[in-house]
C-alpha angles and dihedrals in degrees: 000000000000101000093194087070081069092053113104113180092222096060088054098098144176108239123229101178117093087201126072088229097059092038091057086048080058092047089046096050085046091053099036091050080061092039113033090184086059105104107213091192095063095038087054095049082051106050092045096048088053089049083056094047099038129003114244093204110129102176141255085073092299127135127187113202104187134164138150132256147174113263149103102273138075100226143324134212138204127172124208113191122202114201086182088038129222134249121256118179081226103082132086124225088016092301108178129204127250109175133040122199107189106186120181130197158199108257090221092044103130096201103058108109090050084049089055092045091045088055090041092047094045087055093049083085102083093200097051087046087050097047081058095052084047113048111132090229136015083246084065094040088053092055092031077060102047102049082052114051083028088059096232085129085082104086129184098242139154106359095078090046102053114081094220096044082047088051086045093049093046095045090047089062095049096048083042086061091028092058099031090249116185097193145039113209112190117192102216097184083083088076125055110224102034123278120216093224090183084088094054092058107022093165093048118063109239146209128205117210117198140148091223118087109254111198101234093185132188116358078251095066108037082056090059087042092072098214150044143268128214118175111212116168106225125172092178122120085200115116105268092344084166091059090108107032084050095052089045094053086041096055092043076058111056084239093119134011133236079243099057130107114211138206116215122198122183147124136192117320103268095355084120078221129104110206109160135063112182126179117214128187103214099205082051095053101041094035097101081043092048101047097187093318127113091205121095088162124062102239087240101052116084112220090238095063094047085050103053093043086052079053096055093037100060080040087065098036092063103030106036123184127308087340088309122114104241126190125212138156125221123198114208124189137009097059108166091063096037084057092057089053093046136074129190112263083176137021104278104261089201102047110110103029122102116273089238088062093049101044111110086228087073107091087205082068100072108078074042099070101026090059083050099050092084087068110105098242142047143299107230104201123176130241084254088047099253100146099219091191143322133221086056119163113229111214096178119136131213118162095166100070124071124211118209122252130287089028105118135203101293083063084041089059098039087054089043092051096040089056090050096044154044095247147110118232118198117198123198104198109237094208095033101029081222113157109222124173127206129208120174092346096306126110134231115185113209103186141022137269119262117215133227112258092255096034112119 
C-alpha cells in the first residue's frame, strides 16, 4: 500500500507535551478533529496499555504507537514532532524521542504487520530521520514525509550519465536476447540513490534487487512501474553477493520459474558503476537443492516470512551480538511436526504474548530475537510468522546426509529436522557469520564465508 496516501498535512503537528501520555492525547485530538467517530478516550487506553506490555520505540529517536480499531477506514496516520524531546521508558543512555508516528488501524485489515515493518524500516536511515526533526515548517515536514514513505526519494542517476554504465546497459541487453534470457535481474545496491532499471530494458522484463525498501505500493500501481522488487539484506562488498539469496526469494515468490535463464547486471555496493553481467540458468543453479522436487517453499511457509527471517538472519551474520559473532538456527514451517521432535532447554520467552506481538513480520520483533539468538537452541517459527519458542532442542536424527567439514552440530540438526519435516532451517555460522539454508537435508549457502582478520 502507498502510505502517503494516509498523510494528511493537518494531523502533522508540533508537540508541546515533554511525556509520551500526554504526546499520544495531542496525536489523538489531531486524529479525532479529521475523524469525529474516532474515541480518543479508548485509543488512548490502548496505546498506552501496549507501551506497558512492549516498547514501540524503533531508534534514531523514533517511536511508533500503533493499535487497531473499528472503523471505516484502513489506517490512518498522524505524525507529532518534538524538537526538546520527550521521555519514553524505551530508550537506552536518556535517549528522547523526537518524532511520533501514531498509526491507527482496521482491525480486519490483512496488511498491517508489513505496514509497521515499511514505517520501521523507513526510520532505520538516521539522516532521513534527522532531515524530518529538523524541517524548517510542518509544511516541509509534510513533503519531506511524503518523498520519503512514497519512495520518490529513489531517482534514476548516474547510471544513464556515465559512458561506460551506458556500454554495459546496452551489452546486457544484447547478451539477455543473445542468450534467451527471460529476465533481467539489476542489482540496484551498486548506485547510491536508487536507480528504475524498467526503462533500461523496456522489451525484458526486469527485477531490481536492492537492500533498501522500495515501496511497491497497490497492486495499480506495481503493474505502471514495469519491473520487480525483491529486498535481499546484503553487507558484502563482493560483486552481486545477493545473486543467490535474490533468485531464491524470487523464485519463493512466483517472480521467476526453474526453467528460466536469467541476466544479471551489478557492480560494487555504492561504486555508482555496474561491472559485471552474469547468466545464470536457474534450474542449473537450484537443482541439488530441488532433488526431484518442484517446491522450494513448504506449502505451509508465506514468502514474506521466509523472507523476513533470512533478513534478520544475514543482520546477525554479519553483525553479531554486542560486537560478538553469535550463531543460532531458526526453523521455520511444519510446526506441528518440528514440535513433536523438540524439547525446551529454557523457559519459552515467547509463550504468553499475542501472536500479533511475536510474528517476525512485527518490526518491533527484531531486537527481540536477536537478544534472544545467543540462547543454545532454536527459534520454531510458523509458516504465518508467528515464533512459537526459542532455546528448542532439536532430537531429530539423519544419519544419510553428510555435512562438510568444519560444519558442527547446529548445521547437523538443521539437516536432521529438514529431512523429518516439511520445513526450512536457516544456520548463521557462529565462527564464520555465513547464512546456509536447508531444505530436505540438503544445504544451500547464501552468503559467503568471512574470514578471520589473519586468515589468509
Amino acid at each position: 500500500m502507498r502510505l502517503d496516501r494516509h498523510l494528511a498535512r493537518q494531523r502533522i503537528v508540533e508537540l508541546e507535551s515533554h511525556d509520551l501520555k500526554a504526546a499520544f492525547a495531542e496525536l489523538l485530538a489531531a486524529s479525532v478533529a479529521s475523524f469525529p467517530d474516532l474515541k480518543a478516550d479508548a485509543l488512548l487506553r490502548g496505546l498506552m496499555q501496549r507501551e506497558g506490555t512492549m516498547t514501540t520505540y524503533l531508534g534514531n529517536g523514533v517511536a511508533l504507537p500503533h493499535v487497531r480499531v473499528k472503523m471505516p477506514r484502513r489506517y490512518v496516520l498522524a505524525v507529532g514532532r518534538s524538537r526538546d524531546g520527550i521521555v519514553h521508558d524505551g530508550t537506552m543512555d536518556g535517549e528522547k524521542v523526537h518524532l511520533i508516528i501514531l498509526l491507527l488501524a482496521n482491525e480486519r485489515a490483512t496488511d498491517y504487520l508489513q505496514v509497521l515493518a515499511t514505517v520501521a524500516r523507513l526510520v532505520k536511515e538516521a539522516d532521513l530521520v534527522a532531515s524530518f526533526v529538523a524541517a524548517p515548517t510542518l509544511a516541509e515536514l509534510h513533503n519531506r514525509l511524503i518523498a520519503g514513505v512514497g519512495g520518490i526519494l529513489a531517482r534514476p542517476v548516474q547510471a544513464q550519465q556515465n559512458r561506460i554504465n551506458r556500454l554495459m546497459i546496452r551489452e546486457a541487453d544484447r547478451v539477455a536476447r543473445g542468450a534467451a534470457c527471460s529476465t533481467i535481474m539489476v542489482f540496484g545496491d551498486a548506485f547510491v540513490g536508487g536507480i528504475e532499471p524498467g526503462a533500461w530494458f523496456p522489451k525484458t522484463k526486469t527485477i531490481l534487487v536492492t537492500r533498501n525498501h522500495v515501496d511497491t505500493g497497490d497492486a495499480e500501481d506495481a503493474s505502471a512501474r514495469h519491473f520487480d522488487v525483491v529486498q535481499v539484506r546484503s553487507f558484502s562488498t563482493q560483486r552481486m553477493a545477493q545473486l543467490r539469496s535474490a533468485m531464491f526469494v524470487a523464485l519463493t515468490r512466483g517472480i521467476i520459474n526453474f526453467n528460466d535463464r536469467i541476466c544479471c547486471v551489478g557492480g560494487i555496493a555504492g561504486s555508482n558503476q555496474f561491472d559485471t553481467v552474469v547468466i545464470v540458468d536457474v534450474e542449473r543453479e537450484f537443482q541439488t537443492l530441488l532433488g526431484g522436487h518442484a517446491d522450494l517453499l513448504p506449502p505451509d511457509v508465506k514468502p514474506e516470512v521466509l523472507e523476513r527471517v533470512l533478513g534478520v538472519a544475514m543482520e546477525l551474520g554479519v553483525e553479531g551480538r554486542e560486537g560478538r559473532p553469535v550463531g543460532c538456527l531458526f526453523v521455520v514451517g511444519d510446526t506441528s511436526s518440528v514440535e513433536r521432535l523438540t524439547k525446551p532447554l529454557v523457559l519459552n520467552p515467547f509463550y504468553g504474548y499475542k501472536e500479533e506481538d511475536r510474528n517476525i513480520l512485527n518490526p518491533f520483533m527484531d531486537e527481540t530475537v536477536k537478544e534472544f539468538s545467543s540462547l543454545d537452541g532454536a527459534f520454531v517459527i510458523r509458516g504465518d510468522g508467528v515464533v512459537v519458542s526459542a532455546g528448542s532442542l532439536l532430537q531429530a536424527a539423519d544419519s544419510e546426509h553428510a555435512l562438510p567439514s568444519g560444519l558442527g552440530s547446529r548445521h547437523a540438526a538443521a539437516a536432521a529436522v529438514s529431512v523429518a519435516t516439511e520445513c526450512v532451517a536457516i544456520v548463521v555460522s557462529s565462527s564464520t557469520g555465513q547464512v546456509t539454508l536447508f531444505r530436505r537435508g540438503v544445504m544451500l549457502p547464501l552468503t559467503e564465508r568471512k574470514l578471520n582478520p589473519g586468515a589468509a
